[in-house]
C-alpha positions in Angstrom: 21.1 0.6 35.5 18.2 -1.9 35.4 19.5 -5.1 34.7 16.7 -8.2 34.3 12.8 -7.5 34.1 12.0 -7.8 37.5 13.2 -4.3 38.3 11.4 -2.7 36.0 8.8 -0.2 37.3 6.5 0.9 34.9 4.7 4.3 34.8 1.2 3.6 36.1 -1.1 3.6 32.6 -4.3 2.4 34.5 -5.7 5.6 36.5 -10.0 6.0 36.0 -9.4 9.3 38.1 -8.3 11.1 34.9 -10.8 9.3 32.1 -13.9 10.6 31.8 -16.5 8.5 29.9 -19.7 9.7 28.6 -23.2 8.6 30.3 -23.5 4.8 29.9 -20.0 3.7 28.9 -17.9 1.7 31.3 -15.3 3.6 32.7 -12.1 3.2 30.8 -9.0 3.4 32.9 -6.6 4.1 30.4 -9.1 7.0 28.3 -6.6 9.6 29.3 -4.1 8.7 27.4 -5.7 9.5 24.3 -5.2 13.6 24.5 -1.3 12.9 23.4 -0.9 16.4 24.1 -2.1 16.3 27.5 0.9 17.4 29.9 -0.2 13.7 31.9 0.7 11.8 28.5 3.2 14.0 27.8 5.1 12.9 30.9 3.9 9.2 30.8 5.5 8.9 27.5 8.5 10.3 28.9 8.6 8.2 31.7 8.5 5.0 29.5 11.1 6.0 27.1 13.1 6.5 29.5 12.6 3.5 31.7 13.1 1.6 28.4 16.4 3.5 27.5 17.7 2.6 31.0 16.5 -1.6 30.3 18.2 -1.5 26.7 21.8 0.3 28.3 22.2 -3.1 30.0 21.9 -5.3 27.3 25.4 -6.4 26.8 25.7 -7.3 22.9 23.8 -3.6 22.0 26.8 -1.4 21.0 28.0 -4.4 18.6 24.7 -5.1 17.1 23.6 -1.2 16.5 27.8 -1.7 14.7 26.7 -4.4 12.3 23.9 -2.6 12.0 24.8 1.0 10.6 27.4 -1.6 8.3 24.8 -3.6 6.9 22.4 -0.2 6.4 25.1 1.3 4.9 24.6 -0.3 0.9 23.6 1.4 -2.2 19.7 1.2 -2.6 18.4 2.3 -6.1 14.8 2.1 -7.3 13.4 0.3 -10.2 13.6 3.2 -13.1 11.2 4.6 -15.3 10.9 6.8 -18.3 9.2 10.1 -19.2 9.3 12.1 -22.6 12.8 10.6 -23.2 14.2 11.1 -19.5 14.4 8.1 -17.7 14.3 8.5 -14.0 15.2 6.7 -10.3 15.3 7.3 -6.7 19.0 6.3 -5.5 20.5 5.7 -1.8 24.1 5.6 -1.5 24.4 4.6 1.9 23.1 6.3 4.6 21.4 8.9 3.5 18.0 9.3 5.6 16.0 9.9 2.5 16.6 8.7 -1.0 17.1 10.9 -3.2 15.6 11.4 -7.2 18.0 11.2 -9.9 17.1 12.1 -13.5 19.4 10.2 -16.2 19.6 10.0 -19.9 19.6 6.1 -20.2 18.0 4.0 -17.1 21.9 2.8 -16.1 23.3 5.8 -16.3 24.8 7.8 -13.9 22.6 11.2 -13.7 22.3 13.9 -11.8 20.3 14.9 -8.2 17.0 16.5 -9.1 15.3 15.9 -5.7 16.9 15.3 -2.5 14.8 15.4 0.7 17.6 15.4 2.9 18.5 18.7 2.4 14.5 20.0 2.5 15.3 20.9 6.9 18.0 21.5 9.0 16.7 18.7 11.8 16.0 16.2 9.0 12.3 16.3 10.1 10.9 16.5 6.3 10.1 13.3 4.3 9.3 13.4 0.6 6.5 11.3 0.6 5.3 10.6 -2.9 6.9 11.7 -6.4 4.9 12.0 -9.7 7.0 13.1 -13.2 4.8 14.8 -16.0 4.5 13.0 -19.2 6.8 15.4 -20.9 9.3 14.9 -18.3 9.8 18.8 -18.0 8.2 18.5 -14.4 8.1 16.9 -11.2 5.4 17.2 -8.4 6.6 15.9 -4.8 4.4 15.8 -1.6 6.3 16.4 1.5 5.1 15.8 5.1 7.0 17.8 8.1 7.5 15.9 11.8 5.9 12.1 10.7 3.1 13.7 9.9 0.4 12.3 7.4 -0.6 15.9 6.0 0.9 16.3 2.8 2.0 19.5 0.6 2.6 19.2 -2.8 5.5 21.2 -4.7 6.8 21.4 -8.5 10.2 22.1 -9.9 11.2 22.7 -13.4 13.4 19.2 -14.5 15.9 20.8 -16.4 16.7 23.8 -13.9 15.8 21.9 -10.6 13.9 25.5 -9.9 11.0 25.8 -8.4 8.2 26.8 -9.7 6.3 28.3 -6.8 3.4 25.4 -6.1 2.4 24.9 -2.8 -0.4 22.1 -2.5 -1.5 22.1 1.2 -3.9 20.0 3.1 -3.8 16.6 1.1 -3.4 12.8 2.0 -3.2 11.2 -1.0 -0.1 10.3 -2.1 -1.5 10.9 -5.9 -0.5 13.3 -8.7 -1.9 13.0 -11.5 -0.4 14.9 -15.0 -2.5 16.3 -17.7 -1.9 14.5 -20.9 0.0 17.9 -21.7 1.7 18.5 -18.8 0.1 21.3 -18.2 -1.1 20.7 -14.6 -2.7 17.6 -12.5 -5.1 16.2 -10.6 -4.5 16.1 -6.6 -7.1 15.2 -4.1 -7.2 17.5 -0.6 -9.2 17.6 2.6 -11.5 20.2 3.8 -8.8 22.4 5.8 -8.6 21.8 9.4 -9.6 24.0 12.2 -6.6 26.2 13.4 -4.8 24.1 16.1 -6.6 21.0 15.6 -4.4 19.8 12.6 -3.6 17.0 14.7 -6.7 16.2 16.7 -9.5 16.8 14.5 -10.8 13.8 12.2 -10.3 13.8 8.6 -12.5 16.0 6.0 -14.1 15.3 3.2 -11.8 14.5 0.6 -12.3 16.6 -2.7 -10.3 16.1 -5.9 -8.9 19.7 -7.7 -7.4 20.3 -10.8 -3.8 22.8 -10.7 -2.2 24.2 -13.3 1.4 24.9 -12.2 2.5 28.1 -11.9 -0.4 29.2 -10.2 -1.7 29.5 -6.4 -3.5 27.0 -5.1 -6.8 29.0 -4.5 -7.4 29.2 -7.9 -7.2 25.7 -8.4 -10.2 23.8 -10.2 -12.8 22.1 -8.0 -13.4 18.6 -9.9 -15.2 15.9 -8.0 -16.8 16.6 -4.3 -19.1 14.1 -3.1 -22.0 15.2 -1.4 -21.4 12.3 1.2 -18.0 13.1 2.9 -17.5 9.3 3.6 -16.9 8.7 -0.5 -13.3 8.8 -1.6 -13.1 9.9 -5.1 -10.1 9.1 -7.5 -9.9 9.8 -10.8 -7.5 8.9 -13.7 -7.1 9.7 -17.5 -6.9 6.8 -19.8 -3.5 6.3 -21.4 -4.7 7.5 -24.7 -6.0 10.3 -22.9 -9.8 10.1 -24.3 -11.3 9.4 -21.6 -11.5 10.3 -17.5 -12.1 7.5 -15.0 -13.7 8.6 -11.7 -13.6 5.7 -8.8 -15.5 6.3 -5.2 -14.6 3.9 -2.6 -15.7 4.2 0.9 -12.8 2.8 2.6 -10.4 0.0 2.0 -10.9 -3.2 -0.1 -13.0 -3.4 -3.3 -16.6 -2.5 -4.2 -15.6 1.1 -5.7 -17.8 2.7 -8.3 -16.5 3.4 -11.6 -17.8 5.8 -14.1 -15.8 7.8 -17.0 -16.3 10.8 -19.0 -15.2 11.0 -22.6 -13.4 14.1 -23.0 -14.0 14.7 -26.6 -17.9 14.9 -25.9 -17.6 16.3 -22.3 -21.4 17.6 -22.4 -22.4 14.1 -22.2 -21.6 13.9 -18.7 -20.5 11.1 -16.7 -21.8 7.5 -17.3 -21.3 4.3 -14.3 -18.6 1.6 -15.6 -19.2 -0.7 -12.8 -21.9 0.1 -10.8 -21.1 0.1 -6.6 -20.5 -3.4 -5.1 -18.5 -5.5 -3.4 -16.2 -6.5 -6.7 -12.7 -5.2 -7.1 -12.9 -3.4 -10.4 -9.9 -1.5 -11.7 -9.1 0.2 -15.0 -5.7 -1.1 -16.6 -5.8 0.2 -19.9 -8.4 1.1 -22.8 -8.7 1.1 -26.4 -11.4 3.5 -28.1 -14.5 2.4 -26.5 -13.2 -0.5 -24.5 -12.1 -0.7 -21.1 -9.6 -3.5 -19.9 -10.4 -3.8 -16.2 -9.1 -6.4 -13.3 -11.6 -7.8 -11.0 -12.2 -10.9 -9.1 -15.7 -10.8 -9.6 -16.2 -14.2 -10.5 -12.7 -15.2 -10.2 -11.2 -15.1 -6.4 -8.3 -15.3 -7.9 -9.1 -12.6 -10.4 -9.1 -12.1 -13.7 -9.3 -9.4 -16.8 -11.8 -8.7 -18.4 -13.4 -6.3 -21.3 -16.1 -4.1 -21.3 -17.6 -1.9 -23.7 -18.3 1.6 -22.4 -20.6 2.5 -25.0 -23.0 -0.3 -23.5 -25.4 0.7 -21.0 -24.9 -0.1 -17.2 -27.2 -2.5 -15.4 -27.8 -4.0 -11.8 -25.4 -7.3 -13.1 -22.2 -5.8 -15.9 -20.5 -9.4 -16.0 -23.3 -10.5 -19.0 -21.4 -7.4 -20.6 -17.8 -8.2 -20.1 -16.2 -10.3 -22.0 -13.2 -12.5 -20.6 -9.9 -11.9 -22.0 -7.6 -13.2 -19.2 -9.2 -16.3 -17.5 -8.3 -17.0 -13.8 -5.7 -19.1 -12.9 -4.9 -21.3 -10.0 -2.3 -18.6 -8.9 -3.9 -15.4 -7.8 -3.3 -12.2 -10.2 -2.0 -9.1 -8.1 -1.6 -6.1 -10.7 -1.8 -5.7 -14.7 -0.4 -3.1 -16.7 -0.7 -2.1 -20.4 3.1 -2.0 -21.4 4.2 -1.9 -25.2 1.0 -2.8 -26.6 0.8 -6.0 -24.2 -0.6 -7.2 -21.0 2.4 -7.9 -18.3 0.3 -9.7 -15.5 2.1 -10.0 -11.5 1.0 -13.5 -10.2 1.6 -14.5 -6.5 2.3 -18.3 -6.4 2.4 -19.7 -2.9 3.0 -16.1 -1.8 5.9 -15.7 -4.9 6.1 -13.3 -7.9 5.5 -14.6 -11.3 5.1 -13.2 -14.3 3.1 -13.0 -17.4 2.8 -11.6 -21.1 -0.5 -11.8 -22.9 -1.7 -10.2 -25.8 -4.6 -7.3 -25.6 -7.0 -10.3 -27.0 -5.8 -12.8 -24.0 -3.5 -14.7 -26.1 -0.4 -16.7 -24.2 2.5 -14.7 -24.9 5.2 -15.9 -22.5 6.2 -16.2 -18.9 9.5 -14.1 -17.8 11.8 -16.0 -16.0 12.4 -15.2 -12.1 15.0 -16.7 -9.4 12.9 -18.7 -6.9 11.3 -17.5 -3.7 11.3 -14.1 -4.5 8.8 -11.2 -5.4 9.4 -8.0 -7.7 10.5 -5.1 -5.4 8.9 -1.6 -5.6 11.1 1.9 -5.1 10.7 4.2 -2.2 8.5 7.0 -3.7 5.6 4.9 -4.7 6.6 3.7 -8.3 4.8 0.2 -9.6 6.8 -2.7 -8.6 7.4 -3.0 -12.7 8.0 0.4 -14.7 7.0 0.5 -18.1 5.0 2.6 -21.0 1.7 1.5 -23.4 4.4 2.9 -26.0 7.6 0.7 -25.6 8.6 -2.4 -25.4 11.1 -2.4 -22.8 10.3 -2.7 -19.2 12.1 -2.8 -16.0 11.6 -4.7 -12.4 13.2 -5.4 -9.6 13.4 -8.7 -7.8 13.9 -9.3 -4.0 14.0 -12.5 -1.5 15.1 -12.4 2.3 18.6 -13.0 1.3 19.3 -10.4 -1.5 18.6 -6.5 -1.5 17.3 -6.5 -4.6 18.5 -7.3 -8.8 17.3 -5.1 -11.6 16.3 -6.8 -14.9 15.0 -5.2 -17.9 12.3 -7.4 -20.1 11.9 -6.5 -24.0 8.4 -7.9 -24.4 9.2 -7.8 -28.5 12.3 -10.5 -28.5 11.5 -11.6 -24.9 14.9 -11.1 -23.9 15.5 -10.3 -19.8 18.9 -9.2 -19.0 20.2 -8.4 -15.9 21.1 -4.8 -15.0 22.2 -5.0 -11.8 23.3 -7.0 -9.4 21.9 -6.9 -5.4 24.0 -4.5 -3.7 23.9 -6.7 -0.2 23.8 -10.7 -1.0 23.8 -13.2 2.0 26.0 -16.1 0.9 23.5 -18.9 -0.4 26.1 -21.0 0.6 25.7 -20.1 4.2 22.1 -18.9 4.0 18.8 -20.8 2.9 14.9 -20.0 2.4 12.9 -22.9 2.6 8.7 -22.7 3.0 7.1 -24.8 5.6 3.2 -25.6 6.1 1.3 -24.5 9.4 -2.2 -25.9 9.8 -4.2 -23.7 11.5 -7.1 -24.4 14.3 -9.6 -25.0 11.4 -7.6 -27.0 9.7 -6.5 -24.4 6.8 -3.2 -24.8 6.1 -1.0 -21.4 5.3 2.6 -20.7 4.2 5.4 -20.2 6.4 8.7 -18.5 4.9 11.8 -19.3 7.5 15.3 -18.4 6.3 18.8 -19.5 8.6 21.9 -20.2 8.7 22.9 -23.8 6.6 23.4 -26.4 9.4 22.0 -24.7 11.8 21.5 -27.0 14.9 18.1 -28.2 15.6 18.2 -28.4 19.6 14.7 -26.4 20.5 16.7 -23.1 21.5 17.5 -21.4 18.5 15.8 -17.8 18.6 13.2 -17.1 16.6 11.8 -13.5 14.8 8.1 -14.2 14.0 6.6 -11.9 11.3 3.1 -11.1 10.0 0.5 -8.4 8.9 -2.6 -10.5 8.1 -5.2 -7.4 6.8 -6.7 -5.2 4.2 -5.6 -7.5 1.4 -1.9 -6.9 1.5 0.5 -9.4 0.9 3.3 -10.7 2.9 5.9 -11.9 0.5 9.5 -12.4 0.5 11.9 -8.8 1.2 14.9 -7.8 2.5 15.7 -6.6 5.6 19.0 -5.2 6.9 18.0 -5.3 10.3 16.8 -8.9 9.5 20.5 -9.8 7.4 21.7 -9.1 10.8 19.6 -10.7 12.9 20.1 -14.2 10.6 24.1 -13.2 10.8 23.5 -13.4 14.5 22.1 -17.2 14.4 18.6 -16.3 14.8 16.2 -17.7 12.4 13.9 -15.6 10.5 10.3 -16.7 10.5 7.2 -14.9 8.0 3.8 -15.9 7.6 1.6 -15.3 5.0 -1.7 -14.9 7.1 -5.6 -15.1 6.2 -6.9 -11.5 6.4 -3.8 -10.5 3.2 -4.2 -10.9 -0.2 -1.6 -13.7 -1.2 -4.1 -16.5 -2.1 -6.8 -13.8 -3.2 -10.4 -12.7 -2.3 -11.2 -15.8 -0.2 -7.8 -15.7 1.3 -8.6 -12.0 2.4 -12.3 -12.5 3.6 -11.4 -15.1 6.0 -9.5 -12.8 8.0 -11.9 -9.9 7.6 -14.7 -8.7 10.2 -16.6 -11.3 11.9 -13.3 -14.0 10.6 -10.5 -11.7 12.4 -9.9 -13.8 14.6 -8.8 -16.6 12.2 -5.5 -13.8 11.5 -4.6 -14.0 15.2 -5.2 -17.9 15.4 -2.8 -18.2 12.2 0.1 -16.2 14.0 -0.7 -18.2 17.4 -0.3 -21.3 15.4 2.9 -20.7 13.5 4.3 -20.1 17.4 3.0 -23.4 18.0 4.8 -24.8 15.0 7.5 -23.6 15.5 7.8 -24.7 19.4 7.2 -27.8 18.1 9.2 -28.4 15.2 12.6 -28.9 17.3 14.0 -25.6 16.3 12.6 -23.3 18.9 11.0 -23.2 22.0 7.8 -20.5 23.4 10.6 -18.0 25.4 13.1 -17.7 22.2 10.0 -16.7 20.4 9.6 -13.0 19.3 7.0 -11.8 17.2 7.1 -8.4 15.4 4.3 -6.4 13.0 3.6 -2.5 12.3 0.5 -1.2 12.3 -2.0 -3.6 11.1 0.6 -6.1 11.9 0.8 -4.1 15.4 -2.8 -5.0 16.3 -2.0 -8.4 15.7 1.2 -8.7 17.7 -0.8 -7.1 20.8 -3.9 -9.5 20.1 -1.7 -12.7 20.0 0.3 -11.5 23.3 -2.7 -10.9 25.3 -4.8 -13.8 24.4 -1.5 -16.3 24.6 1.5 -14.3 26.4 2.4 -18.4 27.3 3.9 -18.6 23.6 5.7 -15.8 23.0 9.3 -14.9 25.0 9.2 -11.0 23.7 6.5 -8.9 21.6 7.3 -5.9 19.3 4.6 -4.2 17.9 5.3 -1.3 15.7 2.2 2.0 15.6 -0.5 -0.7 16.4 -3.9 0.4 15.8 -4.8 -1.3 19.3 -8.1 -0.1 20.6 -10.3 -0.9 17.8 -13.5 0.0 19.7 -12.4 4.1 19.8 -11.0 3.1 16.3 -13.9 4.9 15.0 -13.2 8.3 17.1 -9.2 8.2 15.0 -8.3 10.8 12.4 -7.8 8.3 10.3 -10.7 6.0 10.7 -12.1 6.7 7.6 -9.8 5.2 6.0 -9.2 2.2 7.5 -13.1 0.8 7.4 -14.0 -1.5 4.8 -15.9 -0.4 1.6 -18.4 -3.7 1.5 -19.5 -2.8 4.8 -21.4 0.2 3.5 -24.6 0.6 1.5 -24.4 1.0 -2.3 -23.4 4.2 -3.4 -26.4 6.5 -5.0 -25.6 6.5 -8.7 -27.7 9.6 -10.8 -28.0 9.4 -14.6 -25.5 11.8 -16.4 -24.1 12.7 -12.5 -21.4 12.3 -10.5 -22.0 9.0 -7.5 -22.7 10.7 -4.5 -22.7 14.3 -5.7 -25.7 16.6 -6.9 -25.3 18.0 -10.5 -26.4 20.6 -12.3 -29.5 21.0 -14.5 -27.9 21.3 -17.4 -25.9 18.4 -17.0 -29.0 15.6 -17.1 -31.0 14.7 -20.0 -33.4 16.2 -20.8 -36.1 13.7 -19.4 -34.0 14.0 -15.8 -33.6 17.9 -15.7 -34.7 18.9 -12.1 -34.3 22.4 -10.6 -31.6 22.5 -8.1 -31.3 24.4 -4.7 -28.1 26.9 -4.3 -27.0 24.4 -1.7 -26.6 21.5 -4.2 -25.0 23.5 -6.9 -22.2 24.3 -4.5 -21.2 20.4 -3.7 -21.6 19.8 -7.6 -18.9 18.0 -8.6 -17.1 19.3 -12.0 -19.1 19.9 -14.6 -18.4 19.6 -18.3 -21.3 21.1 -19.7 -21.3 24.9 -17.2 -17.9 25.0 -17.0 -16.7 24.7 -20.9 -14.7 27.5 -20.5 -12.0 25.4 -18.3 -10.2 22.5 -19.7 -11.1 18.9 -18.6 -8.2 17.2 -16.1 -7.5 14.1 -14.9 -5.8 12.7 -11.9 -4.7 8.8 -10.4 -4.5 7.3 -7.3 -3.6 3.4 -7.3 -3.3 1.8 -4.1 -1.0 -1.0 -3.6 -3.8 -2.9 -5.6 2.2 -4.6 -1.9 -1.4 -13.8 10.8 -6.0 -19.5 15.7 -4.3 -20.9 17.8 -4.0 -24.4 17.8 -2.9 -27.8 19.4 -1.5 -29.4 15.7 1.5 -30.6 15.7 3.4 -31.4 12.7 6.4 -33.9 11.8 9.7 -31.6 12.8 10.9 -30.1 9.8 7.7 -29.9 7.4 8.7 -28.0 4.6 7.0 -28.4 1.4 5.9 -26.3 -1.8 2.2 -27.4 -1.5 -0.8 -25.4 -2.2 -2.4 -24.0 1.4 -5.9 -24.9 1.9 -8.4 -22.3 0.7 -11.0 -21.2 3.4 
């Protein structure tokens, strides 16, 4: 049994006898490890786990905190509910159950039946239902699953009122996205180009093509509706909530600067026609009415705004002279709209907290809704908004979260503007015992950022107390308060729980995220760095009874910090870090996560699909051109040869859901102050 660090022997990583590098390129020690299949990594892996195993057998408080843990994992979890064709519907976790499981009920509190439950989908448990889309009828449900972590997705229908299947199998696809026809009759579903046999695993992404299915019937008959011609463009598309029109968006990666066009389905001949031309705006569609599109953007506005454009209007190089302002910016940044009961319900983030707002459809100040203090609405497992509503009633439902409470369920009536509470949080630290307070970190260039720490209530101040350090810091996502069970634990424990709201997210919007972007990266890793420093400094903690944790994005940054200051940290976890961001590019998943500005403009054509070839028929007149077999066959769907097939629509909304320094601050600094813009 390995008891203390120093007799840990780790697998030797570093070996240039098995990396080969192409002519020109340094030799890279560690390239090997890159074939995971490899019987080398294979056993390296192996090797480490178990070295690991062997370290963690030692620890002598591990059997009573993985105890408290399965106790505090062990509380009912239901999602924020949400109604279709008179059937409301949740996802619901009674305990500890893997896997949620989908309930559909005939009031949103009441008790229901299972429609869905992944848990039972394989023997070994290795299935996960992924995303969940209900059609607007409510007769039908489409569910992506993905088998063994991974991120290939297959999409599936059942029958609501049966629970039978139906018979779809959608394979191939990432996106998380299902899309209904207005009549339920099928929806839109985006899918790669299929993989080479054997190299599902291995090969980089596809082109991403969006297809139309009507349920019931196999998937190779399925419609072919957008496929850009460049296989770097991301096409979503969306029906308006009228269902007049289609909205197509193509992004080339992650952040803003999408194109938009639509197509009016009642004069489908007319082809498609640019919204918002390419950029490097965010520009979504929340709701329209006739002509008009409602769209949020932070063009103008880094804090964003809403705006109104008329799509009748013609599209030019600069489309703010023809929008028209219907919900100013504010000083706190606006994360997400929707169109519920007639009305504009508007999510701020204030100092990195949920608010929220009511405004009429011609901007006018309808009220705020009441919510608890440092806290932010809560989202359900499947993918649901983080506040369910329709464009057709009045009531609305959200949940609201904070680092001591798993989550209360209100319902809004947006007519009387009455908010009740539904129910209570299932797991509720004792705010007696417990407290969240917000302290300000300056960072090395003087910007000053947010810093949520929760603890115990009297919690001694003697420099030793043990410290969890969390932060993302990337792609515009926002680090706001949640709940953690492993983290109830770890404040149960006396540790103190420390999150920062880092430059490179979204929480004080687009100037926020673009100084932690690119050439400003390192500003995220000097943010973290500095939050250590605080927090060495403050007479709480010292650098060894520092840990710092983040997934992913957040996994980059925990191995960035650690390796340009190992001196202020005492342990590092770092969850699936994208690490080596130099091979990033030569990732299955690269694709997605490079930056849309970084790009050229997408090619826009006149009465064509961005980025695809169209047609003849399909121009104007005055544009008709004679088009090669080739181009015909990446056409995108078109209205005008293919009248015989009805038009569909699909959506896909994405979650729009850390410099080192030698500041020191007075102990203690906790205030409710703006941070400092970049």
């Amino acid at each position: 049994m390995v008891r203390n660090m120093s007799e840990l022997l780790f697998p030797p990583a570093n070996n240039r006898s098995k990396s080969g590098t192409a002519a020109g390129e340094d030799a890279d020690p560690f390239r090997w490890l890159e074939d995971s299949a490899s019987p080398e990594t294979t056993a390296w892996v192996s090797a480490q786990n178990e070295l690991t195993q062997a370290y963690l057998a030692g620890v002598p408080a591990r059997e009573a905190i993985r105890s408290r843990l399965t106790d505090r994992w062990d509380f009912a979890r239901a999602g924020v509910p949400f109604e279709r064709g008179g059937r409301w519907f949740a996802v619901r976790n009674p305990g500890r159950q893997d896997q949620p499981v989908l309930c559909v009920m005939d009031a949103p509190d009441a008790e229901g039946r299972v429609l869905l439950d992944p848990n039972v989908l394989a023997a070994d448990g290795t299935v996960a239902v992924s995303a969940v889309s209900v059609s607007p009828d409510g007769s039908k449900v489409a569910y992506a699953t993905s088998a063994s972590g991974s991120d290939w997705l297959t999409w599936q229908v059942p029958d609501v009122a049966s629970a039978a299947d139906l018979g779809d199998a959608l394979s191939w696809c990432k996106s998380g996205s299902a899309e209904w026809e207005k009549d339920s009759s099928g929806f839109y579903y985006a899918a790669m180009t299929p993989p080479r046999p054997g190299r599902e695993y291995r090969d980089a992404n596809g082109a991403m093509r969006i297809f139309f299915h009507w349920v019931g019937t196999p998937q190779h008959a399925d419609e072919l509706v957008v496929a850009p011609a460049d296989p770097a463009l991301y096409p979503e598309v969306t029906v308006s909530a009228d269902g007049r029109c289609l909205v197509l968006s193509l992004s080339r990666g992650i952040g803003p600067g999408a194109e938009l066009q639509w197509l009016d389905l009642r004069r489908r001949a007319a082809g498609w026609r640019v919204l918002v031309p390419a950029g490097d705006r965010l520009a979504e569609v929340i709701a329209s009415e006739g002509a008009t599109f409602y769209l949020l953007t932070d063009d103008g506005a880094g804090q964003r705004r809403i705006v109104a454009i008329d799509s009748a209007a013609p599209a030019g190089p600069h489309p703010p002279r023809l929008w028209r302002e219907v919900v100013p910016a504010a000083d706190d940044t606006l994360l997400e709209a929707h169109f519920f009961g007639g009305r504009l319900v508007c999510h701020y983030l204030r100092e990195a907290c949920s608010r929220l707002s009511v405004f009429e459809l011609d901007g006018t100040f309808v009220r705020d809704i009441p919510l608890p203090g440092l806290c932010t609405l809560g989202g359900s497992a499947v993918g649901h908004e983080l506040i369910t509503g329709t464009p057709e009633s009045d009531i609305v439902h959200f949940e609201v979260v904070s680092f001591t409470e798993s989550g209360r369920l209100y319902r809004h009536d947006l007519r009387s503007g009455q908010t009740t509470l539904m129910r209570a949080s299932a797991v509720s630290l004792d705010p007696a015992v417990f407290t969240t307070e917000r302290a300000e970190v300056t960072s090395a260039d003087g910007t000053v950022l947010p810093l949520f720490l929760t603890r115990r209530r009297g919690l001694p101040r003697r420099g030793d107390v043990p410290v969890l350090l969390y932060g993302y810091g990337g792609v515009g996502a926002c680090t706001t308060p949640s709940f953690s069970a492993a983290w109830a634990v770890w404040l149960e424990r006396g540790g103190m729980l420390a999150v920062a709201s880092l430059r490179g997210g979204g929480e004080y919007g687009r100037a926020w995220h673009d100084a932690g972007k690119l050439a400003n990266k390192q500003n995220v890793f000097d943010d973290f760095c500095a939050c250590a420093r605080w927090l060495a400094s403050s007479g709480w903690s010292r650098t060894d009874r520092i840990a710092i944790n983040g997934g992913s994005n957040g996994g980059l940054l925990v191995g960035t910090c650690l390796t340009q200051h190992p001196e202020l940290f005492g342990a590092a976890v770092a969850d699936v870090g994208v690490f080596d961001m130099l091979r990033f590019t030569t990732s299955r998943s690269a694709r997605g996560g490079r930056p849309s500005t970084e790009t050229q403009r997408i090619p826009s054509s006149i009465g064509g699909c961005a980025g695809t070839r169209r047609c003849t028929t399909c121009a104007p007149a005055a544009i008709r051109r004679l088009c090669s077999p080739r181009e015909i066959t990446t056409t995108a769907w078109c209205p005008a040869t293919r009248s015989s097939s009805r038009p569909r629509s699909s959506r896909r909304r994405e979650p729009a859901r850390p410099s080192c320094c030698g500041w020191r601050p007075a102990p203690g600094t906790a205030t409710g102050s703006r941070p400092r813009r970049p």
